[in-house]
PDB file of N, CA, C and O in Angstrom:
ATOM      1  N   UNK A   1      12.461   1.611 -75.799  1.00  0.00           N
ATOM      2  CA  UNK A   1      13.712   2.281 -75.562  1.00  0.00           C
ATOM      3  C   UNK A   1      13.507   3.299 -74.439  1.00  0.00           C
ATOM      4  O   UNK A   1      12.542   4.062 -74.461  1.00  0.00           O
ATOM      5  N   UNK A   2      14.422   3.311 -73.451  1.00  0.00           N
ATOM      6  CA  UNK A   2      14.312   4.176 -71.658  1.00  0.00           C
ATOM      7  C   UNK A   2      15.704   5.052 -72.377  1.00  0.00           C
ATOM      8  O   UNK A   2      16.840   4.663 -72.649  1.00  0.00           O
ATOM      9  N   UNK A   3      14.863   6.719 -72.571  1.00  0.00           N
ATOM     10  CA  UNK A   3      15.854   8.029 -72.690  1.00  0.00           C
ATOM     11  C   UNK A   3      16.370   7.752 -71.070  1.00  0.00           C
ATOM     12  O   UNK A   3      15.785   7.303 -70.085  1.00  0.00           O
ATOM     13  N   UNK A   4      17.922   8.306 -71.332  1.00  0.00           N
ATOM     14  CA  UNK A   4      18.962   8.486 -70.460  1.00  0.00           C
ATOM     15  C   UNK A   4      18.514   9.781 -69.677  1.00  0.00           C
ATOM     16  O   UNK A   4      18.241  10.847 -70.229  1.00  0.00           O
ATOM     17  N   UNK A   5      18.460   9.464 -67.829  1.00  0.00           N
ATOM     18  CA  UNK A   5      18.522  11.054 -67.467  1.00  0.00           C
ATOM     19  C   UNK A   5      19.404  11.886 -67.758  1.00  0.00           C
ATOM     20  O   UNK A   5      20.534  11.458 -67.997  1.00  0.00           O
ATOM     21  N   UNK A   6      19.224  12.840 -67.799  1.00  0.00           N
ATOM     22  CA  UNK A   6      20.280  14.210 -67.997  1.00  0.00           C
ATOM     23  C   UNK A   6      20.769  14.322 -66.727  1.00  0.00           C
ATOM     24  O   UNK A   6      20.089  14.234 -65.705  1.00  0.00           O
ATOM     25  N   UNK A   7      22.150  14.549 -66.799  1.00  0.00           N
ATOM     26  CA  UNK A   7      23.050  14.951 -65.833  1.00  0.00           C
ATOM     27  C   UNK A   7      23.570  16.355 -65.492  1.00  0.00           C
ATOM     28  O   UNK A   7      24.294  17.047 -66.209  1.00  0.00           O
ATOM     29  N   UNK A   8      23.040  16.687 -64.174  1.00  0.00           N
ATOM     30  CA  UNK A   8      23.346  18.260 -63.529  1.00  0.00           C
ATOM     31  C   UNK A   8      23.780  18.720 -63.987  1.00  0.00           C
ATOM     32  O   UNK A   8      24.865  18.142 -64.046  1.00  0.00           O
ATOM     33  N   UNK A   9      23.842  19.799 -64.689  1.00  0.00           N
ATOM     34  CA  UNK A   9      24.693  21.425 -64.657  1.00  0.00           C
ATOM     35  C   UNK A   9      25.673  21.558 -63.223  1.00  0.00           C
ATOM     36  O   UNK A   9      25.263  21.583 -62.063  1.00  0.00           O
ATOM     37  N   UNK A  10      26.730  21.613 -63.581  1.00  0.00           N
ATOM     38  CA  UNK A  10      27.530  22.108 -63.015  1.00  0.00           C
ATOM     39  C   UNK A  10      27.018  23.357 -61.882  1.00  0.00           C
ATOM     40  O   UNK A  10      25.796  23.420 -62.018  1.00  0.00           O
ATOM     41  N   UNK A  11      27.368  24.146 -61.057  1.00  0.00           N
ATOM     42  CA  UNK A  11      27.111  25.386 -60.455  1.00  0.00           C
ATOM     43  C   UNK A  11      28.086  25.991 -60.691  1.00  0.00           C
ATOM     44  O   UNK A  11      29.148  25.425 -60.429  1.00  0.00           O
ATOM     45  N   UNK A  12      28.125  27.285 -61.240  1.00  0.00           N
ATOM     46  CA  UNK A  12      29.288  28.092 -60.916  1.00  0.00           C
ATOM     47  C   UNK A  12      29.386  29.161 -60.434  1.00  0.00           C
ATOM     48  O   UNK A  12      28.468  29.745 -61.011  1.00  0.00           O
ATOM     49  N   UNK A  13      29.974  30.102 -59.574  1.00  0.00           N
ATOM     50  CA  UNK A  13      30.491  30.843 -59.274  1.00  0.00           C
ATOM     51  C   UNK A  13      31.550  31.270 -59.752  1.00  0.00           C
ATOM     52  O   UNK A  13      32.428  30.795 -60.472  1.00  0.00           O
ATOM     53  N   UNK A  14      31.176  33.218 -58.766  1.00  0.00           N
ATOM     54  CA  UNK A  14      32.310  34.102 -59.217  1.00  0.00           C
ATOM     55  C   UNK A  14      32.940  33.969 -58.085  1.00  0.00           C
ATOM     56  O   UNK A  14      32.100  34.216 -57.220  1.00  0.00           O
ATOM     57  N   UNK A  15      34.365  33.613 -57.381  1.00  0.00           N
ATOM     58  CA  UNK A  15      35.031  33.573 -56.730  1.00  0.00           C
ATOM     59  C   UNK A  15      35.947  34.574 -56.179  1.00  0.00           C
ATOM     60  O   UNK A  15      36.465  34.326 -55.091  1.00  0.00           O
ATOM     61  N   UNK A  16      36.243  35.773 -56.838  1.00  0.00           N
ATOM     62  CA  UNK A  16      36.840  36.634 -57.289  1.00  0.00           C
ATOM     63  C   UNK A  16      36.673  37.606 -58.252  1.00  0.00           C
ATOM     64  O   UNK A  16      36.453  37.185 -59.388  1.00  0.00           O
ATOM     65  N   UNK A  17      36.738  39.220 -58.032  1.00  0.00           N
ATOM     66  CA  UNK A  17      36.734  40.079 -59.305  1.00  0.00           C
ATOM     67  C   UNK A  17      37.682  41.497 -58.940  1.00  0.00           C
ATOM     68  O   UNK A  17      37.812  42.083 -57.865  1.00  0.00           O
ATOM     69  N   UNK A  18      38.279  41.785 -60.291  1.00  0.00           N
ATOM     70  CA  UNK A  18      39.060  42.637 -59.642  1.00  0.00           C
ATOM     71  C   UNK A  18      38.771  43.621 -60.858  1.00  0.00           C
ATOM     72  O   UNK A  18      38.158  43.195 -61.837  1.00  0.00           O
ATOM     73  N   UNK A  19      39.234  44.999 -60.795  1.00  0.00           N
ATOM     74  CA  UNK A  19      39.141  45.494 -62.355  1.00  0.00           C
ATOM     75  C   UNK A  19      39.217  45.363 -63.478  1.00  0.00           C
ATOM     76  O   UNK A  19      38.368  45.766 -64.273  1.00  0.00           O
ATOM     77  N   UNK A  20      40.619  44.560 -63.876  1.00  0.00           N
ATOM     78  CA  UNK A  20      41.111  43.865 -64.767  1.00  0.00           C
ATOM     79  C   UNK A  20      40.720  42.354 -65.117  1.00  0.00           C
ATOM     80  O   UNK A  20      41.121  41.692 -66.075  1.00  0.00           O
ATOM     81  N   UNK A  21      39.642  41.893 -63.881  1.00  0.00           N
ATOM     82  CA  UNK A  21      39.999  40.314 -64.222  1.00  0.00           C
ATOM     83  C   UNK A  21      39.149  39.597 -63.548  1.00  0.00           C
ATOM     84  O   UNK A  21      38.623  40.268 -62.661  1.00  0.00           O
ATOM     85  N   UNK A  22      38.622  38.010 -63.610  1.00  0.00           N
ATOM     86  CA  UNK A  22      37.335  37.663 -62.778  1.00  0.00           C
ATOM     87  C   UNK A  22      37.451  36.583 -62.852  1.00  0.00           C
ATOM     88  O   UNK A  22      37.744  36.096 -63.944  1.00  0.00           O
ATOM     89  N   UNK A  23      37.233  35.617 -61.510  1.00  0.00           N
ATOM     90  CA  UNK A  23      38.029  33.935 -61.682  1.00  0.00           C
ATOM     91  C   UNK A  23      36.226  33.470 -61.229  1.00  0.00           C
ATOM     92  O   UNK A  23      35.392  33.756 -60.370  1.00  0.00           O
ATOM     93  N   UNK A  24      36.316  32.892 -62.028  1.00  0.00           N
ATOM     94  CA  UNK A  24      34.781  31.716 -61.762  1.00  0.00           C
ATOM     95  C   UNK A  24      35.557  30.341 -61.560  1.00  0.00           C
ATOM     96  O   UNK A  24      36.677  30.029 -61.966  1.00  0.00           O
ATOM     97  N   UNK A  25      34.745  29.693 -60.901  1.00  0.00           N
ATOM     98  CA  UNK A  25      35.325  28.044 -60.253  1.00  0.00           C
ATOM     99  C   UNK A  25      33.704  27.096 -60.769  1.00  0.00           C
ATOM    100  O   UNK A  25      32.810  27.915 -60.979  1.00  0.00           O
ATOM    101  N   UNK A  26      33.422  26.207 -60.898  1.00  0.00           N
ATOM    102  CA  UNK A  26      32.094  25.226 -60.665  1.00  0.00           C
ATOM    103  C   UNK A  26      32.258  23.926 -60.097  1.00  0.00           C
ATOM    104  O   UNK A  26      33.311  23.300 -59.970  1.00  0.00           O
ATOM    105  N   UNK A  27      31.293  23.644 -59.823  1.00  0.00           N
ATOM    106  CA  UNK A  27      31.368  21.883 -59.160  1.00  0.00           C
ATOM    107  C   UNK A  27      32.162  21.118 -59.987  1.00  0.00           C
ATOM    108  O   UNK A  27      32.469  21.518 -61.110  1.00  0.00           O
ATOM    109  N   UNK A  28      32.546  19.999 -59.521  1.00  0.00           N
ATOM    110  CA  UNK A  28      32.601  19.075 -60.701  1.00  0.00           C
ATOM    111  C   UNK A  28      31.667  18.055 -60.775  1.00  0.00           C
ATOM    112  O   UNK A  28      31.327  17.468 -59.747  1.00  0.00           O
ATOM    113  N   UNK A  29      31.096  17.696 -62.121  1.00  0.00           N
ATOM    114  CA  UNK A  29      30.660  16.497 -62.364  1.00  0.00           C
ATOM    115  C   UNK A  29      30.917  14.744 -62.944  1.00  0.00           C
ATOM    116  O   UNK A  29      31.884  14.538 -63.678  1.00  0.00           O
ATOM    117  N   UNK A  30      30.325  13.991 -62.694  1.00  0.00           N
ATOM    118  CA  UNK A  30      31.176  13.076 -62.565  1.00  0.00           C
ATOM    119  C   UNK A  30      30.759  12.485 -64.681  1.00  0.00           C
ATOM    120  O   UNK A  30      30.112  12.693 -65.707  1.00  0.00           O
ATOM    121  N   UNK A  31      31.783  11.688 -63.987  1.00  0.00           N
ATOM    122  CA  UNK A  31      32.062  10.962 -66.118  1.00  0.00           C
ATOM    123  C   UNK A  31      31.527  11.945 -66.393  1.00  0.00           C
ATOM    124  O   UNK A  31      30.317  12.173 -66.381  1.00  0.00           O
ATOM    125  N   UNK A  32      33.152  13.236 -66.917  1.00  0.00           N
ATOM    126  CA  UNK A  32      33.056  13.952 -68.067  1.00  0.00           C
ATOM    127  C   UNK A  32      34.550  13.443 -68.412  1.00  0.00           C
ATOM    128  O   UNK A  32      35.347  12.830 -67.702  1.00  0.00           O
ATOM    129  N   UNK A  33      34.662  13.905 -69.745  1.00  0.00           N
ATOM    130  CA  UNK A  33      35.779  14.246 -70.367  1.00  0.00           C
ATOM    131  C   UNK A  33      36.337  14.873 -70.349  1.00  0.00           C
ATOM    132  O   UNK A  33      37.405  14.555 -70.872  1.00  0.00           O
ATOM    133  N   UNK A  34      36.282  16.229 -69.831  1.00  0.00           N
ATOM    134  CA  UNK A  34      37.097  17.706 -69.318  1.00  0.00           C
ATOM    135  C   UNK A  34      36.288  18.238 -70.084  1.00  0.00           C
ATOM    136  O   UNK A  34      35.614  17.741 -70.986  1.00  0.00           O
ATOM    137  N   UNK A  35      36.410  19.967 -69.465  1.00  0.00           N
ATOM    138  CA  UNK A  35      35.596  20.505 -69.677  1.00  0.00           C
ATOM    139  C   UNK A  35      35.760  22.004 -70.938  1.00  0.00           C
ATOM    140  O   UNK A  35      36.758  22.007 -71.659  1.00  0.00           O
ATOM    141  N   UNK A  36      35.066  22.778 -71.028  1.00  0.00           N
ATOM    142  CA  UNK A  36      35.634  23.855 -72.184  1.00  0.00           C
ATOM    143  C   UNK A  36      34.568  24.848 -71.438  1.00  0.00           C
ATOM    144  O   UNK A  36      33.562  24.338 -70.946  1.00  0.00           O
ATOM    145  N   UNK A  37      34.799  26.412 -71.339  1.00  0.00           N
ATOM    146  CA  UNK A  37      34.079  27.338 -71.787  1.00  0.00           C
ATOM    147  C   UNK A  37      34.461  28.141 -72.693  1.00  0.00           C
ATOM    148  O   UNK A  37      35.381  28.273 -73.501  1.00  0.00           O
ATOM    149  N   UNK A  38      32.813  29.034 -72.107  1.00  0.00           N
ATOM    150  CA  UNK A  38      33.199  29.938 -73.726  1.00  0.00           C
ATOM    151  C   UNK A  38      32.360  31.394 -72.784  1.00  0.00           C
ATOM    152  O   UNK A  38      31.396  31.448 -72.019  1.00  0.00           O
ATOM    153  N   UNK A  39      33.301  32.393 -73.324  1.00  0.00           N
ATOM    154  CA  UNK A  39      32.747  33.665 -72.927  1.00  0.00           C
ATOM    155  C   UNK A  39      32.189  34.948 -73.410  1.00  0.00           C
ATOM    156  O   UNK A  39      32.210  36.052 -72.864  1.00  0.00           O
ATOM    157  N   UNK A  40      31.502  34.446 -74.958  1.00  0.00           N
ATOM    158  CA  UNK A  40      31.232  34.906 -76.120  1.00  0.00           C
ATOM    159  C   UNK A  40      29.475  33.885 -76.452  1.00  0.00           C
ATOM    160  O   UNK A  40      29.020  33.568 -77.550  1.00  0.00           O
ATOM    161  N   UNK A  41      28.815  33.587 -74.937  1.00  0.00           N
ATOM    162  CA  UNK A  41      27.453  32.924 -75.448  1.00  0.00           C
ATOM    163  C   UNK A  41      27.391  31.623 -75.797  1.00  0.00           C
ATOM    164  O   UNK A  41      26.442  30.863 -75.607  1.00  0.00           O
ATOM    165  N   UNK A  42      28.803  31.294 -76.499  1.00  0.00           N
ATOM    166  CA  UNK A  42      29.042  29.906 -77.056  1.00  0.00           C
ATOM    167  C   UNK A  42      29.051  30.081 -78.397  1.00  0.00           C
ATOM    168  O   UNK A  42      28.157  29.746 -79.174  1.00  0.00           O
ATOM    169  N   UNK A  43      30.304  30.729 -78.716  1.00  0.00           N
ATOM    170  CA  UNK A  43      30.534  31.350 -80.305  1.00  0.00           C
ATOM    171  C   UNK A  43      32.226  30.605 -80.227  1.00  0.00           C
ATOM    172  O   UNK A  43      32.460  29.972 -81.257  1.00  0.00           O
ATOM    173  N   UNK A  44      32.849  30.595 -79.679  1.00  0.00           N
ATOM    174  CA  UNK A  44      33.876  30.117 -79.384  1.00  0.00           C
ATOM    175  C   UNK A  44      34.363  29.237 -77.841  1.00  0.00           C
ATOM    176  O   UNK A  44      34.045  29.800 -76.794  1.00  0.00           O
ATOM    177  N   UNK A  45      34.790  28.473 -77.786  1.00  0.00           N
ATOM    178  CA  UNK A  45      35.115  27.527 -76.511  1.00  0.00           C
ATOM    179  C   UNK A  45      36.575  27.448 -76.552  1.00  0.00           C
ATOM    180  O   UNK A  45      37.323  27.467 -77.530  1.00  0.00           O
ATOM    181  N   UNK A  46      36.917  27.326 -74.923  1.00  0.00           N
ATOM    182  CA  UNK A  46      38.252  27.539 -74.547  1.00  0.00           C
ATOM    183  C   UNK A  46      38.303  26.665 -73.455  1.00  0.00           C
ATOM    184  O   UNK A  46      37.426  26.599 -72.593  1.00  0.00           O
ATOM    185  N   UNK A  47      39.811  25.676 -73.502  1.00  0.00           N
ATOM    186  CA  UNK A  47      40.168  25.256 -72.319  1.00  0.00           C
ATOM    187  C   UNK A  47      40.233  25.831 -70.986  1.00  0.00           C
ATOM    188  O   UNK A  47      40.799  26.910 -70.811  1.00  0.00           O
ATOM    189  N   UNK A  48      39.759  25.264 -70.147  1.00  0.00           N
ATOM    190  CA  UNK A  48      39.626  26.491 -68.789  1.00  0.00           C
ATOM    191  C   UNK A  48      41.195  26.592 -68.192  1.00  0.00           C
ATOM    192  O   UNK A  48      41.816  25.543 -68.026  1.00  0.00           O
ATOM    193  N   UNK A  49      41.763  27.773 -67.901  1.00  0.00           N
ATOM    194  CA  UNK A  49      42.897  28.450 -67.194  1.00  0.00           C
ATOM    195  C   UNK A  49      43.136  27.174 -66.511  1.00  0.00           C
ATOM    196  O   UNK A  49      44.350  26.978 -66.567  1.00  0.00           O
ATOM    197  N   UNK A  50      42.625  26.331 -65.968  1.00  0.00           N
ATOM    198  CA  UNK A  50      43.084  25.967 -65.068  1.00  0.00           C
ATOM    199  C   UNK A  50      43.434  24.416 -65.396  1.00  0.00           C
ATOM    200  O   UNK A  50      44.072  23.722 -64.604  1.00  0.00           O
ATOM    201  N   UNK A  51      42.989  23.980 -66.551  1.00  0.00           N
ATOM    202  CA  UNK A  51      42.873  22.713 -67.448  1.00  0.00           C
ATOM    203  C   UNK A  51      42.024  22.058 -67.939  1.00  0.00           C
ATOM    204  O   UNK A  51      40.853  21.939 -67.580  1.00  0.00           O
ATOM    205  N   UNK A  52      42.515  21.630 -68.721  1.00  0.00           N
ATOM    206  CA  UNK A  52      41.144  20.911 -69.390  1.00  0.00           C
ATOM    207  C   UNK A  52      40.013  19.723 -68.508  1.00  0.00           C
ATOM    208  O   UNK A  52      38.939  19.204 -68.811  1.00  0.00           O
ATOM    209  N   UNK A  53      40.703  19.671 -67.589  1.00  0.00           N
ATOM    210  CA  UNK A  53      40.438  18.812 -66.179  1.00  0.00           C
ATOM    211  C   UNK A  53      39.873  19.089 -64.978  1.00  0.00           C
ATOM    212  O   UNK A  53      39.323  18.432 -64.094  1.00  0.00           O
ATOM    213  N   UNK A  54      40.313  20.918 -65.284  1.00  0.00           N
ATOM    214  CA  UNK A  54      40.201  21.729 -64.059  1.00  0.00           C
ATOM    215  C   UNK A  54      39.012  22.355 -64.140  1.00  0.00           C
ATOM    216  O   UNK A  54      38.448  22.552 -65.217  1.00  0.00           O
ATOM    217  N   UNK A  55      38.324  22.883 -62.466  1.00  0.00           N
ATOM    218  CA  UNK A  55      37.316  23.333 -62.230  1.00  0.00           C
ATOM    219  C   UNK A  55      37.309  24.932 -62.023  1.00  0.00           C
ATOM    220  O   UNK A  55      36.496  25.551 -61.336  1.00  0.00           O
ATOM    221  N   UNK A  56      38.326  25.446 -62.720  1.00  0.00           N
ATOM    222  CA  UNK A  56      38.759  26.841 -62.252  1.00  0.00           C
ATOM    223  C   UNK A  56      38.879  27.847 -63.841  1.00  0.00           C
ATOM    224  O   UNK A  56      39.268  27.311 -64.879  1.00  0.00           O
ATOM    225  N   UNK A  57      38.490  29.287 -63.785  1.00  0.00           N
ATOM    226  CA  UNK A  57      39.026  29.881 -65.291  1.00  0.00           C
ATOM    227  C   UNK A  57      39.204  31.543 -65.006  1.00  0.00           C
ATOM    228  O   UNK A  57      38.256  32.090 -64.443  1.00  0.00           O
ATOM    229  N   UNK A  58      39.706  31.895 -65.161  1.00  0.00           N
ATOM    230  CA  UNK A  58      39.887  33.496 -65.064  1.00  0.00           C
ATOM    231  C   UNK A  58      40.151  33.850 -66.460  1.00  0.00           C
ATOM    232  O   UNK A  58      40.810  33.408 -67.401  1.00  0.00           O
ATOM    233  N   UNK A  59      38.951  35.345 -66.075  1.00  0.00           N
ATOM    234  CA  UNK A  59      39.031  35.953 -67.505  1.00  0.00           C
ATOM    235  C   UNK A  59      39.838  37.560 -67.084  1.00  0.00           C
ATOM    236  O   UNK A  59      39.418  38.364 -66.251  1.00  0.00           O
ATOM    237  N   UNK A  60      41.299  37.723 -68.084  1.00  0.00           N
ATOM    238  CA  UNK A  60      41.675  38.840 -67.874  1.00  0.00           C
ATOM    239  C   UNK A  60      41.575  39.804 -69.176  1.00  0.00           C
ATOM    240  O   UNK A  60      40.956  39.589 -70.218  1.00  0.00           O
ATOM    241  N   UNK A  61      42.469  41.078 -68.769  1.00  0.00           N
ATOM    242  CA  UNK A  61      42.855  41.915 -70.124  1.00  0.00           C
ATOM    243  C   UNK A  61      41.159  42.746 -70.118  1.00  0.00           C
ATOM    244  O   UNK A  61      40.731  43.308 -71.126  1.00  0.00           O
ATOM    245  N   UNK A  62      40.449  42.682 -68.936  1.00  0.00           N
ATOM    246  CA  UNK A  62      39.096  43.528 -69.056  1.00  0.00           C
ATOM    247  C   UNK A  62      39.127  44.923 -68.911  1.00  0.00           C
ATOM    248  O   UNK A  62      39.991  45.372 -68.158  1.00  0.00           O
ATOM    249  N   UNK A  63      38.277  45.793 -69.538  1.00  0.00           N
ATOM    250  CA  UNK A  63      37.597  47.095 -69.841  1.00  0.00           C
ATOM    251  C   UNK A  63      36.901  47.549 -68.811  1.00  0.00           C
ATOM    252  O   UNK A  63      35.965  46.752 -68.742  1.00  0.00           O
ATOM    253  N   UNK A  64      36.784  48.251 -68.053  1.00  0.00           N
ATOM    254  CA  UNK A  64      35.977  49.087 -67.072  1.00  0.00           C
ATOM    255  C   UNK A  64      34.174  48.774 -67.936  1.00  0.00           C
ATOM    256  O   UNK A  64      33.278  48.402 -67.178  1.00  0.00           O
ATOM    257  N   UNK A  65      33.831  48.967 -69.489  1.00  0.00           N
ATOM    258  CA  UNK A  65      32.709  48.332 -69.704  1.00  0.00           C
ATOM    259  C   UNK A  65      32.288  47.105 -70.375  1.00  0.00           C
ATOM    260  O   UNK A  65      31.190  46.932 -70.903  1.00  0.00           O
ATOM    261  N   UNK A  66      33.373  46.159 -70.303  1.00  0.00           N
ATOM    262  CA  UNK A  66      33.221  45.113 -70.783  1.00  0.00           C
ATOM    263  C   UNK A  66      32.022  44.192 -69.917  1.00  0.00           C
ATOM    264  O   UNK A  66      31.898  44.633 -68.774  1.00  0.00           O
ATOM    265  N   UNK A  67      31.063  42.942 -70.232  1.00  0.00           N
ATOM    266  CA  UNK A  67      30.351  42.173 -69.424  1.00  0.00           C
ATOM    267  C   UNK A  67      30.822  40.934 -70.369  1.00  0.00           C
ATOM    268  O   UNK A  67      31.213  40.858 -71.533  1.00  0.00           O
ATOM    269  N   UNK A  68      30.597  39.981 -69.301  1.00  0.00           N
ATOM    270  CA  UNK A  68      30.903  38.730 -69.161  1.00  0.00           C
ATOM    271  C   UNK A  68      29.787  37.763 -68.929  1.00  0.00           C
ATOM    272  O   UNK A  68      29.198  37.519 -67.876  1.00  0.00           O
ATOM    273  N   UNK A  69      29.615  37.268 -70.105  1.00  0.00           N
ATOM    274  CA  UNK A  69      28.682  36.065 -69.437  1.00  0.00           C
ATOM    275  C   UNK A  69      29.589  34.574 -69.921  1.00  0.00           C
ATOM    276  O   UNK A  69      30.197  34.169 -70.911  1.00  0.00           O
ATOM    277  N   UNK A  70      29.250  34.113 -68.603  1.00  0.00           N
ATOM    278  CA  UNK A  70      29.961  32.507 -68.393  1.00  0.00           C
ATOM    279  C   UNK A  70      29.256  31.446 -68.874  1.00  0.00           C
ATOM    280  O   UNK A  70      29.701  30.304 -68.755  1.00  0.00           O
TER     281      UNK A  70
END
């Protein structure tokens, strides 16, 4: 039995940040199903802002000490 290669990680970037708010974008990769993040480590997952299809997500409603990991 030949294990399947693993397929790239995405790249993402921060595209944008403003006080309130911070738009990350990533590549796309090919044969997925759409995609989900999560901005809690991976405690919860969310359709991205931009669709479940889409390569785009902005996180708003932020705190002067809030951090974000993508």
């Amino acid at each position: 039995m030949e294990a399947r290669k693993r397929k790239e990680a995405p790249t993402v970037s921060c595209t944008s940040n403003f006080p309130t708010s911070i738009d990350f974008s990533w590549s796309s990769i090919t044969a997925h199903s759409g995609y989900q993040v999560s901005i809690d480590s991976g405690v919860t997952w969310l359709t991205p802002s931009s669709g479940g299809q889409g390569t785009e997500h902005k996180v708003t409603e932020l705190k002067p000490q809030d951090s974000i990991t993508f």
